[in-house]
N, C-alpha and C positions, 0 to 999 in steps of 0.2 A: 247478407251472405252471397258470394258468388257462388250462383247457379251452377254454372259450367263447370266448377270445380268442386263442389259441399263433395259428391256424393265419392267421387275419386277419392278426395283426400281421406273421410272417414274411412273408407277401406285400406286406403293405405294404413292408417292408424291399427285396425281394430282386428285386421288381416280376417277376417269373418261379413257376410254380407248379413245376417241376421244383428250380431252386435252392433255393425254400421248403421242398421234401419233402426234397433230400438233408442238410438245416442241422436239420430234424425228427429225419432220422434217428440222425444226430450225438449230438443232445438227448437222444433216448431211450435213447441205448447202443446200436441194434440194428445199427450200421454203425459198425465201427471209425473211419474216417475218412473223410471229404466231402470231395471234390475238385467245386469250383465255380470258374468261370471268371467274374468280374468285370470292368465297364467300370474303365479309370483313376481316373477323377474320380469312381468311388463307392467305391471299395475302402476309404478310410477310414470314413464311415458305416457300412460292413458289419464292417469292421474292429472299429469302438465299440460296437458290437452285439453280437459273439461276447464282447468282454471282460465288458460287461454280464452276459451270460450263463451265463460264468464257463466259457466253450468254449476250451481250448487253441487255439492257431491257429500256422501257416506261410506265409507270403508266398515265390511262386517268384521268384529271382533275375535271370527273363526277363520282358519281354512277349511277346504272341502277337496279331498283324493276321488277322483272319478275311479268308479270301480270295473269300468273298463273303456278304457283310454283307445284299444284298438279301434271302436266304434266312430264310425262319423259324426253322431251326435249322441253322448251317454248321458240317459236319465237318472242312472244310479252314482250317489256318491254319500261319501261318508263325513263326517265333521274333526276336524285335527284341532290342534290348539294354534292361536296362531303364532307362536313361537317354538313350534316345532319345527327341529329339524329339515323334515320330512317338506318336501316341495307338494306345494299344494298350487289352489285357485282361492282367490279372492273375490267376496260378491260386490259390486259397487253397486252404489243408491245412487244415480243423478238425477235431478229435476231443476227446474226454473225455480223450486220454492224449495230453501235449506231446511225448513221445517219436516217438511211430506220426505226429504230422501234422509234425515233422523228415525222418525218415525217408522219409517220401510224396514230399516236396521234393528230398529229393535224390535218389532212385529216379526223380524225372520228371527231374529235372536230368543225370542220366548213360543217358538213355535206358532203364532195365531195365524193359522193359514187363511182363514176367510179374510180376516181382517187384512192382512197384509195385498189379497190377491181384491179387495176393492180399494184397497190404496193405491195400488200399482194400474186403477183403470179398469180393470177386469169386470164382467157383470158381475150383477150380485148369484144369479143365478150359479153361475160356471166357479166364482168362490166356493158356495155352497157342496156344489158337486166334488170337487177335490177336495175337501175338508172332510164330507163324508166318506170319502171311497180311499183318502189316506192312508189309512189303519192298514188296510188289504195290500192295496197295490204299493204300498212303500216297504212292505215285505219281497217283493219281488221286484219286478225292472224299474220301481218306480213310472214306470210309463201308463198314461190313462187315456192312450188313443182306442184301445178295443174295446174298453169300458162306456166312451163318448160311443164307440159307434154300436155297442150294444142298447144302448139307453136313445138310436135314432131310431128312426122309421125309413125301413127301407136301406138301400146301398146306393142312391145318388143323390149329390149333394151339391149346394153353390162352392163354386170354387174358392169363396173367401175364406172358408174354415177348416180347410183342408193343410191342415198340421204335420203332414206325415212326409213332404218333403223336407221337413224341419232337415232332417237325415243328411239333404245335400245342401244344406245352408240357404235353405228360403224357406221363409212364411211370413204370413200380414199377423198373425198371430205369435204371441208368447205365452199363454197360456190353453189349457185344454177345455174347448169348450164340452159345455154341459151336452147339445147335440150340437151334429153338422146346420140343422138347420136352428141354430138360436140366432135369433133376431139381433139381441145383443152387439154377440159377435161380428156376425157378420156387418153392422152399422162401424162398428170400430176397425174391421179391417177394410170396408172401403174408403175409412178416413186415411186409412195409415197407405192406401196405394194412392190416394190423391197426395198425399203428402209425400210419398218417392217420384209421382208424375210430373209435380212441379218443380224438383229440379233435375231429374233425370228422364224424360218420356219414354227412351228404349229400355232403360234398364225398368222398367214398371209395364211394358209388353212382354219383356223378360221374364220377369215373376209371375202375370196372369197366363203366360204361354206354359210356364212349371207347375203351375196350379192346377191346373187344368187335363185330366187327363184320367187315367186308374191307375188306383193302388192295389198292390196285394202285399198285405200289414201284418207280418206275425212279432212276437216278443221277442224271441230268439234266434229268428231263421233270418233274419234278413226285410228290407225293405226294397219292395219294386214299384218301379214306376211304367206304365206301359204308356208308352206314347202313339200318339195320332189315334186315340182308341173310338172304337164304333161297336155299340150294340145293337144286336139284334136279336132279339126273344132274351133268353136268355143266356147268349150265347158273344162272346167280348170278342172282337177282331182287334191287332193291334200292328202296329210298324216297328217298333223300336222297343229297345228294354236299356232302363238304367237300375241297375242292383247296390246295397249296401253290402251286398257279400255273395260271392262267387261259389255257390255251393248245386247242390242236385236241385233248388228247386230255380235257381237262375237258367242250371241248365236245360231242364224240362220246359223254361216260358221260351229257349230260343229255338228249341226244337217243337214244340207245338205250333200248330197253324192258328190258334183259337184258343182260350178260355170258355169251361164251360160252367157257369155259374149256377151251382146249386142251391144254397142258401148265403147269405152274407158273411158265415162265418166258414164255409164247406166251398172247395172246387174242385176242379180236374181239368187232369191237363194228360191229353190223350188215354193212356191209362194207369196214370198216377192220381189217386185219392187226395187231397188234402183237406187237413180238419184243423177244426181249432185256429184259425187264419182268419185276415179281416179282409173282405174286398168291395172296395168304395171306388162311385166313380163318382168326379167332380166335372161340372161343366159351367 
């Protein structure tokens, strides 16, 4: 593969840097199988793209309608047939091995979520943990970041497991790990920034520079990233704010001096209360 160009091109392709990194990983070997969700009307582009590349591939038997599309990154969606109508997303299975991206297809197709998420590379642990906590959290956002960080120790974390920029289109991760600190995880995402480092070394400072920093993580309110952050007690200084949604609590982070950290799921922000919130920092 030309270095110079892999990481370009797959973006030009996949118009997503997350899709681009798991179609990489594929590439390299270091992920058995890529599970990527596709618009309808690109799937074939993408499609002539893997065969080029000489990538096994699987197309799922269903669509899937994100149940809300205004989102930067929506965990919630529903299953269509796939000959409906109705414009959907298609999941592709790619791997180096036609078997394992069959197999993926049909583990998502009969629902077996452990199974499918240690197909796709995931620990066994972090399968586990989403097959359990499915039932629940698939009633609501589908999202199981406050759930990982209910089930951590503490509110700071290595930066590798830090999922919650997913939001702005990066992570070393495609699944949610069981904790910030699983061993696991964290082994498999410093495979997967070795493996953007070696053909792109800025864009893989890029990702450890986004990873790196606080969050403040609710369901529905929005996702913030505070940059250049520094604690002291328990008390968050920061420089900069990047928001998934421009509401009363983006605007209380740009009008506070500080973050004041109560509990990991509780803050305040001068004298605005917030509850039921997740706030992680990653370094």
């Amino acid at each position: 593969m030309n270095k110079d160009y892999m990481m370009q091109e797959l973006r030009n392709i996949f118009e997503s840097n997350i899709k681009a990194l798991e179609i990489l990983y594929a590439l390299e070997g270091v992920k058995p199988v890529a599970r990527i969700m596709v618009k309808e009307d690109e799937k074939d582009k993408i499609l002539d793209f893997l065969k080029k590349k000489g990538i096994n591939y699987s197309l799922s038997d269903f669509k899937v309608m994100k149940q809300d599309e205004d989102k930067a990154y929506s965990d919630k969606a529903i299953k269509i047939d796939a000959a409906s109508g109705e414009k959907g997303h298609f999941f592709i299975y790619a791997s180096r091995d036609k078997e394992k991206a069959e197999k993926a297809k049909e583990l998502e197709k009969d629902n077996k979520h452990k199974e499918l998420g240690i197909l796709l590379g995931y620990p066994r642990c972090c399968s586990e943990f989403f097959e359990n906590n499915f039932s629940e959290e698939s009633k609501k956002q589908n999202d199981f970041t406050l759930r990982t960080l209910k089930n951590s120790d503490g509110f700071q974390f290595p930066f590798y497991t830090n999922i919650a920029v997913r939001h702005f289109d990066l992570a070393l991760l495609s699944h949610f790990p069981c904790c910030f600190n699983c061993e696991g995880s964290i082994k498999i995402a410093n495979i997967h920034l070795e493996a953007v480092r070696k053909y792109d070394k800025q864009s893989a400072e890029i990702i450890e520079g986004m990873l790196k920093g606080a969050v403040i993580y609710t369901e529905t309110k929005g996702v913030f990233l505070l940059r250049y952050s520094k604690l002291e007690n328990n008390r968050l200084y920061y420089k900069g704010i990047m928001g998934s949604k421009n509401n009363q609590i983006y605007e209380a982070l740009k009008n506070a001096e500080h973050v004041d950290i109560l509990s990991k799921d509780r803050i305040k922000l001068n004298d605005l209360e917030i509850k039921n919130t997740g706030i992680m920092l990653f370094s």
